[in-house]
N, C-alpha and C positions, 0 to 999 in steps of 0.2 A: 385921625391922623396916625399913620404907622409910623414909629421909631423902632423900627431892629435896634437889636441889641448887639452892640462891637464887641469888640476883641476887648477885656477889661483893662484899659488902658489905669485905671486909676489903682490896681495893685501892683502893675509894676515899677510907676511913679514912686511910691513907697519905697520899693529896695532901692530906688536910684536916690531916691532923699538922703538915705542912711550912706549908702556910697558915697554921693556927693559930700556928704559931711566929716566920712572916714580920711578917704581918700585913696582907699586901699580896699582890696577886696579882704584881707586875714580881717581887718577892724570888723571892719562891717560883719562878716559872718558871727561873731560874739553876739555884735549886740542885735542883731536879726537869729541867731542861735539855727543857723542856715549852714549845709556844706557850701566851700568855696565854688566848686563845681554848680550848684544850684543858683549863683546869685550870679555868677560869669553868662549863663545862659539864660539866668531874666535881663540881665544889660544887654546882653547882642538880641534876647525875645525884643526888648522895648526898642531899640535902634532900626530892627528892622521894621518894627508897627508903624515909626516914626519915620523911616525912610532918611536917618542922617544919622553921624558919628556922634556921641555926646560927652567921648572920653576919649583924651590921647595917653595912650599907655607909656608909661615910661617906666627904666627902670627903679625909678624912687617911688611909684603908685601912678595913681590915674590925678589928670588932670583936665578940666572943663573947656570944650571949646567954647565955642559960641553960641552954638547951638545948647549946648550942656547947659550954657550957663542962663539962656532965654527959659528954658525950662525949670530948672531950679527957681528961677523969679515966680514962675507958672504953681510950682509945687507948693511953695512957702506959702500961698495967696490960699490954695487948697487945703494946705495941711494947720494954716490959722484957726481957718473955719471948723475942720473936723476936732481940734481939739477942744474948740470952745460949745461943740457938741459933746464930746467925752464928757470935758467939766461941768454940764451944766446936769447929766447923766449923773454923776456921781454925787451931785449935791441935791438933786433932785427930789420932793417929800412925796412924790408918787412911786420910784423905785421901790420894787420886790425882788428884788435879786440881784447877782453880783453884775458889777458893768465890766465887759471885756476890756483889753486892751484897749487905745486911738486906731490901732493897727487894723484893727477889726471891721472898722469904717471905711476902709480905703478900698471899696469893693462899688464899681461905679453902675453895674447892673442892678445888686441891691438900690441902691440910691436912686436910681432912673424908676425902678418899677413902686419906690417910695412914693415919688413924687407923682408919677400917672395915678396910682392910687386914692393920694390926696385931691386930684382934682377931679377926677372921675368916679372915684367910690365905690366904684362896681368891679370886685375881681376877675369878672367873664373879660369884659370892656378894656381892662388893660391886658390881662392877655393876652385879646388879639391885637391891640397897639403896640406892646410890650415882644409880638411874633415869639411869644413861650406859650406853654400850659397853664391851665390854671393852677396848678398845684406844683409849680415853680414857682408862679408869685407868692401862693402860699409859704410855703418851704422861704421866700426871699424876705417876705415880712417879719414872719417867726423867727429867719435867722435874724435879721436888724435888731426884733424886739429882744432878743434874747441879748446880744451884745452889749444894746443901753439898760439894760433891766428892767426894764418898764413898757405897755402895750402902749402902742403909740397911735392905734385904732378904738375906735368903741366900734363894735361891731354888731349891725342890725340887720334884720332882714331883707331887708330893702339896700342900705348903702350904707358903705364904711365910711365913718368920719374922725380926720385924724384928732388927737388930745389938743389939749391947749400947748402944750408943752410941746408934742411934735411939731403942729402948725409953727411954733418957732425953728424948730428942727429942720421940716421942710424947705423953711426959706433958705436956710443953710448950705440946705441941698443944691438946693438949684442955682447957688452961685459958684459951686463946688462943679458940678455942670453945667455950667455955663463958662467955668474958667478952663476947662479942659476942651470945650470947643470952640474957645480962641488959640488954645495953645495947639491945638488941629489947625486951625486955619493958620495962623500965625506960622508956623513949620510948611506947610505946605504954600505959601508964597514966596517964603526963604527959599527955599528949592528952588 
């Protein structure tokens, strides 16, 4: 089964979390450590992915419409789960090395080619399900594992199989993906 890989909908989710939370684009660049200019055109990037307004400006900051605010419901349900991937990463007795940010997670290609992996095993096989390279998925896994500190494949010659600890992860994922294509669907019947 082919899944192309979209437009990473799930990092610019992130900057809109942090906006949504600010209210303001000055707040938010601090604690995203982002130019204003950079986060104004991941908000109009995500509006137009989404095909609807999700902020009416005003002059006292931004404020959520309806749409804004269907999403942010959408985020929160995503951004639960990747944290309690963060934490479970940082507490974890197989970590070798530092765990990156939450932020670092919010990347929905990695997560997709996670998850084909996990059920397929075989990096040629998701590849071409995945419509990348192999050594994109490569480079996709390495970055993940590097992010949580820890290999989240035992890797054989025959077929990768994820840890016990990823197999947790995973499911993670794919609720994480799964909640981003309702918030697709859900947006595109609003329309």
């Amino acid at each position: 089964m082919l899944l192309p890989m979209r437009t990473d909908l799930l990092r610019y989710l992130h900057v809109f979390a942090v906006v949504a939370e600010y209210g303001c684009i000055r707040a938010s660049c601090d604690a995203l450590v982002k130019a204003p200019s950079t986060l104004t055109r991941a908000i109009a990037s995500l509006e137009g992915m989404l095909a609807t307004t999700l902020f009416d400006r005003t002059a006292s900051g931004l404020r959520l419409t309806a749409h804004g605010d269907l999403v942010r419901q959408h985020v929160r349900k995503i951004r639960a789960e990747l944290v309690g991937v963060h934490a479970e990463a940082l507490s974890s007795p197989g970590r070798i090395g530092p765990v990156a940010e939450v932020a670092a997670l919010f990347n929905e290609s990695r997560l997709r080619l996670a998850v084909l992996l996990a059920a397929q095993g075989h990096m040629p096989s998701v590849a071409t399900a995945g419509c990348v390279t192999q050594p994109a998925v490569s480079q996709a896994i390495k970055h993940l594992e590097s992010s949580l500190g820890q290999a989240m494949f035992a890797r054989a010659p025959v077929k990768m199989m994820p840890t016990e600890q990823a197999t947790e992860w995973i499911s993670c994922f794919e609720r994480v993906l799964r909640e981003l294509d309702i918030l697709r669907y859900r947006l595109r019947s609003a329309c």
